[in-house]
C-alpha positions as CSV (number, residue, x, y, z in Angstrom):
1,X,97.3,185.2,120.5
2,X,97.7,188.4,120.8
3,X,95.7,191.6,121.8
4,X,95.5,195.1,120.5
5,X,96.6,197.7,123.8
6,X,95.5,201.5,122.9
7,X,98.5,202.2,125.0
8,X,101.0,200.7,122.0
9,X,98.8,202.3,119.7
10,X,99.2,205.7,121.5
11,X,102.9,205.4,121.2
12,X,103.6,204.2,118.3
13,X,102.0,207.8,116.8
14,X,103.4,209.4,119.1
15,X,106.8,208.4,117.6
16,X,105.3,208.5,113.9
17,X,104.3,211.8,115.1
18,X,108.0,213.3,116.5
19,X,109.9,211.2,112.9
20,X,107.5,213.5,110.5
21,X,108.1,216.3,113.0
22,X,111.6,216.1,112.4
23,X,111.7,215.8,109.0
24,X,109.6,218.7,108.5
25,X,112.0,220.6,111.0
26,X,115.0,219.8,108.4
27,X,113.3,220.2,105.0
28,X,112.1,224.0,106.7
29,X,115.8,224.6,107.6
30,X,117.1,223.5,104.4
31,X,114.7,225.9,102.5
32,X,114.8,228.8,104.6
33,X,118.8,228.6,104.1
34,X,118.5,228.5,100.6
35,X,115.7,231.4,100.3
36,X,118.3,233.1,102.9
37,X,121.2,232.9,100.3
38,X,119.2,233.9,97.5
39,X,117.9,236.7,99.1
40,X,121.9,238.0,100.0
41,X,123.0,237.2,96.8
42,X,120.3,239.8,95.6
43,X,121.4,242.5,97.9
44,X,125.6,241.9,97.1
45,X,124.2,242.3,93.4
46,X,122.5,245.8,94.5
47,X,125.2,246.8,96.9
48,X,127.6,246.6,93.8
49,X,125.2,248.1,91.3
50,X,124.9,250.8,93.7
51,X,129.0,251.1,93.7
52,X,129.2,251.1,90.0
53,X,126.8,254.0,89.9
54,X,128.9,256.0,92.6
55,X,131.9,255.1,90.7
56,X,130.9,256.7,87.8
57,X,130.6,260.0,89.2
């Protein structure tokens, strides 16, 4: 038979806890590199509208 310990219990969310943790730490790395690249690509596309326009003259 067996017993319910709070100390298991404690634990086990603990770990369940630190695994959701984690996965929220890679999903936030993931979307910060992609909002990252999409916010370069917007400046390269400036930086070469700006060229063109000194170019011209």
């Amino acid at each position: 038979m067996s017993t319910f310990n709070i100390g298991d219990a404690i634990y086990q969310l603990v770990f369940l806890a630190l695994l959701v943790f984690v996965i929220y730490f890679i999903v936030a790395f993931f979307r910060s590199n992609k909002k990252r690249k999409t916010q370069l690509d917007r400046i390269e596309q400036k930086i070469q509208d700006v060229e063109e326009r000194l170019n011209k003259h």
